[in-house]
ChimeraX commands (.cxc) that place a marker at each C-alpha (Angstrom):
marker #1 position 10.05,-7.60,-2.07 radius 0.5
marker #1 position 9.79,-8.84,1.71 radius 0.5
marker #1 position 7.60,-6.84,4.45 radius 0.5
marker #1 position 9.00,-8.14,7.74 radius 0.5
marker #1 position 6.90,-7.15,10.78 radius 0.5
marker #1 position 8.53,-7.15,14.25 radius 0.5
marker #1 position 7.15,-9.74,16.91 radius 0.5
marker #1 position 9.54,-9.45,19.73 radius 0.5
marker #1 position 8.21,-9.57,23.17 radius 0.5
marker #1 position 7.47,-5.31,22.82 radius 0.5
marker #1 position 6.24,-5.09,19.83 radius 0.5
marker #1 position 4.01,-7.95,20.39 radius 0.5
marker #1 position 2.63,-6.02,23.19 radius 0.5
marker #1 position 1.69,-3.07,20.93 radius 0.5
marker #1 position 0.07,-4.81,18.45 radius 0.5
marker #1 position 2.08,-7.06,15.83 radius 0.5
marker #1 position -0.03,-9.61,15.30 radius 0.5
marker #1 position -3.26,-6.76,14.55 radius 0.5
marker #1 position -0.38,-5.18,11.94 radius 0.5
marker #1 position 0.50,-8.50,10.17 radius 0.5
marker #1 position -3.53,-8.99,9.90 radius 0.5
marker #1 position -4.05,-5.34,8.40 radius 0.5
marker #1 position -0.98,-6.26,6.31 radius 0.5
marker #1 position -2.98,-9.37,4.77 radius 0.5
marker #1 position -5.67,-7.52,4.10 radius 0.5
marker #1 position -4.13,-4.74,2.49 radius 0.5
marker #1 position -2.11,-6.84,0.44 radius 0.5
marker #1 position -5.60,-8.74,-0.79 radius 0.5
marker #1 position -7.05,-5.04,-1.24 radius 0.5
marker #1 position -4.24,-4.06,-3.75 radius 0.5
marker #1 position -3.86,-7.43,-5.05 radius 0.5
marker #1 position -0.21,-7.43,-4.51 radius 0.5
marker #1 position -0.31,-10.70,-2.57 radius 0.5
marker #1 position 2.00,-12.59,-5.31 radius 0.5
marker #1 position 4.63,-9.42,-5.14 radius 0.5
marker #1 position 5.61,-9.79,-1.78 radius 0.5
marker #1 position 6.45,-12.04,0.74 radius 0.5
marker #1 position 4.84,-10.74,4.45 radius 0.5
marker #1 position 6.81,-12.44,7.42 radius 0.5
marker #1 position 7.09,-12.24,10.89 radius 0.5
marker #1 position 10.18,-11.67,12.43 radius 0.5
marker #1 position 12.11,-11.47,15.25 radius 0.5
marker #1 position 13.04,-8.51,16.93 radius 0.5
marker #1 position 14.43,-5.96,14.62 radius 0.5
marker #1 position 16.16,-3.60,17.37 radius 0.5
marker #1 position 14.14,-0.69,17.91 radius 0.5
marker #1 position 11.92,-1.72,20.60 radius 0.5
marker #1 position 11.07,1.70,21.84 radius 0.5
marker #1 position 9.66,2.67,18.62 radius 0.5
marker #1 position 6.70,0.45,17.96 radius 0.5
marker #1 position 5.48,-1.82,16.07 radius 0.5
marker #1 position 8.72,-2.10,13.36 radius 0.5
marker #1 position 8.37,-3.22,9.49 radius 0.5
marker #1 position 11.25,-3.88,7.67 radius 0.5
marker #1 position 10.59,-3.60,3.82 radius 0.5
marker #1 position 13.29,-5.44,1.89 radius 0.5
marker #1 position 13.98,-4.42,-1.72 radius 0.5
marker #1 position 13.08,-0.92,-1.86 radius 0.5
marker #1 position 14.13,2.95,-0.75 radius 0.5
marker #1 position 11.85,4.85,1.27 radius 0.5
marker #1 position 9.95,7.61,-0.54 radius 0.5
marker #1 position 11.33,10.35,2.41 radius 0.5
marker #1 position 13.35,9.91,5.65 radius 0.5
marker #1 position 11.68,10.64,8.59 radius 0.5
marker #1 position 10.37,9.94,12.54 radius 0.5
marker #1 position 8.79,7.31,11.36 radius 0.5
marker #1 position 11.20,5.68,8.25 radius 0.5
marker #1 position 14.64,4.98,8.50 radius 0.5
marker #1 position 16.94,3.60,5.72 radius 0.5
marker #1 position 18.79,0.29,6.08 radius 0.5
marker #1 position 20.93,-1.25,3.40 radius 0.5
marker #1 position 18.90,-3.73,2.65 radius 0.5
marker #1 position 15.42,-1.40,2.33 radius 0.5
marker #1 position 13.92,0.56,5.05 radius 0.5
marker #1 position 12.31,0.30,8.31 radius 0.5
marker #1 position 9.07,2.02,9.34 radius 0.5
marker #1 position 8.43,3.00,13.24 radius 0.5
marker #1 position 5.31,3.26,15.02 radius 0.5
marker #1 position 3.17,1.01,12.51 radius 0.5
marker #1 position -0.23,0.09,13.99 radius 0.5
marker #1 position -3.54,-1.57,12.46 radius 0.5
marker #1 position -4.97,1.43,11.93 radius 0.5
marker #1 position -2.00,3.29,10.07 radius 0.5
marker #1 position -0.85,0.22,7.93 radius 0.5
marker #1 position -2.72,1.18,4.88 radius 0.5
marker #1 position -1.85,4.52,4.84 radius 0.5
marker #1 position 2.09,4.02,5.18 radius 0.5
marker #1 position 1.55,0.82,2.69 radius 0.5
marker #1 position -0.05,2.99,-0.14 radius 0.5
marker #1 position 2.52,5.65,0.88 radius 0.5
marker #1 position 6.15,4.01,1.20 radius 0.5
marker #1 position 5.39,0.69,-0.56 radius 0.5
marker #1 position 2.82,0.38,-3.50 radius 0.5
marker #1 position 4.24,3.22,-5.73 radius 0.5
marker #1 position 7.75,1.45,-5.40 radius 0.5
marker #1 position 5.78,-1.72,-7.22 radius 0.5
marker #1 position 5.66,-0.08,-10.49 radius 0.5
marker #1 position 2.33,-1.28,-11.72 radius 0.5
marker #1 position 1.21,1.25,-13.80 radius 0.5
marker link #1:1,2 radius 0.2
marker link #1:2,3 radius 0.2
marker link #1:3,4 radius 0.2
marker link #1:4,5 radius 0.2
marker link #1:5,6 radius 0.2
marker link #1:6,7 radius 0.2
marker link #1:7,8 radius 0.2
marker link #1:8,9 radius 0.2
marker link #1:9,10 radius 0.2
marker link #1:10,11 radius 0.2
marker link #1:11,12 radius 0.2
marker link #1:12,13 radius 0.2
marker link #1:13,14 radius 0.2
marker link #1:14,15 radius 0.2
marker link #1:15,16 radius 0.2
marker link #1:16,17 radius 0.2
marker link #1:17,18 radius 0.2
marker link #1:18,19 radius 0.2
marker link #1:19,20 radius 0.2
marker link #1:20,21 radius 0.2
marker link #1:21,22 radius 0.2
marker link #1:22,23 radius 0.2
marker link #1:23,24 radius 0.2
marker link #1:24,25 radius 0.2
marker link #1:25,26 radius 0.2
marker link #1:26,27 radius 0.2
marker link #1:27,28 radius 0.2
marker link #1:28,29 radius 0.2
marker link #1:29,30 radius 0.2
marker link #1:30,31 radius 0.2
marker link #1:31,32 radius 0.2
marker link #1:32,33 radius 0.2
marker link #1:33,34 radius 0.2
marker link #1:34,35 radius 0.2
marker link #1:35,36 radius 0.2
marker link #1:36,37 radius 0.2
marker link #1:37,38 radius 0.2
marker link #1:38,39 radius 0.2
marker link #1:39,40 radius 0.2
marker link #1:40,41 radius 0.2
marker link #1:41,42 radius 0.2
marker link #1:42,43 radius 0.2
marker link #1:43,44 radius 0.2
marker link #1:44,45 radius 0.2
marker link #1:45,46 radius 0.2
marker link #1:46,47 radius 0.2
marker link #1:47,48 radius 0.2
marker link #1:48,49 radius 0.2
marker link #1:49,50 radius 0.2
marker link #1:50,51 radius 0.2
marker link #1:51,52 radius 0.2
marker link #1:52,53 radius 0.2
marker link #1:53,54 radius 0.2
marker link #1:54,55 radius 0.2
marker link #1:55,56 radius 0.2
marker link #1:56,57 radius 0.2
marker link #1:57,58 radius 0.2
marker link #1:58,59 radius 0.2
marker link #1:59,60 radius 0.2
marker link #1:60,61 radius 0.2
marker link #1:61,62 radius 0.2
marker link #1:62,63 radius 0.2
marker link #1:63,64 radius 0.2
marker link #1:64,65 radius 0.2
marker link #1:65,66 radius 0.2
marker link #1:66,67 radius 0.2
marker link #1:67,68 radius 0.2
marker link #1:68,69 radius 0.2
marker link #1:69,70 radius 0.2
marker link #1:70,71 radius 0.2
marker link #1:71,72 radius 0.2
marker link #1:72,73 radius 0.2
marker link #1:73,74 radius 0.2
marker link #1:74,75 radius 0.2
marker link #1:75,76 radius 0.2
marker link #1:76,77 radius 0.2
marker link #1:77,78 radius 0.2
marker link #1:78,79 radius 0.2
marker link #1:79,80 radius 0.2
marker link #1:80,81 radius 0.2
marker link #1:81,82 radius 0.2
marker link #1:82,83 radius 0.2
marker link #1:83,84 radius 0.2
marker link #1:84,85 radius 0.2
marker link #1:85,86 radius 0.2
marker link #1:86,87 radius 0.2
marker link #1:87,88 radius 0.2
marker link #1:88,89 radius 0.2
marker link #1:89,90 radius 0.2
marker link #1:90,91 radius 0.2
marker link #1:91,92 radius 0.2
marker link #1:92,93 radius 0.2
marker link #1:93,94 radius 0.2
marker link #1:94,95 radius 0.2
marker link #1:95,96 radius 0.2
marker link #1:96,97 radius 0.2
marker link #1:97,98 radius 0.2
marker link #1:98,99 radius 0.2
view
């Protein structure tokens, strides 16, 4: 599974590089750091939207504001240090299957 997080010129201005940070840690937190790849990547096309994360590999829990499907995985809007865990233990970590 890939995260991709958006660096293009806007969402660098709101805050990519504090969201790929909180994604590291996060990761580390859940000890998922071996599961999946965390990249940064060019703009993903929704610059009005936020901070973007594409998650390769899995289907969102619920479509939403905020999570869009692709065919490829799904996209979250609006990500931002201080919702990453949240949407992480939300849309991602139950799609791991770890139990």
């Amino acid at each position: 599974m890939t995260i991709k997080v958006c660096v293009g010129s806007s969402c660098h201005l709101k805050g990519s590089y504090e969201v790929i940070e909180a994604f590291k840690e996060v990761l580390k937190k859940y000890d998922v750091e071996d599961l999946i790849e965390l990249q940064a990547s060019f703009c993903l096309g929704h610059c009005a939207l936020g901070v973007t994360v594409e998650c390769e590999g899995m289907e969102p829990s619920e479509r939403g504001p905020h999570v869009e499907e692709t065919p490829d995985g799904f996209i979250m809007h609006s990500v931002n240090a201080g919702n990453v865990e949240e949407l992480f233990a939300k849309e991602i970590y139950p799609k791991l299957f770890l139990n």
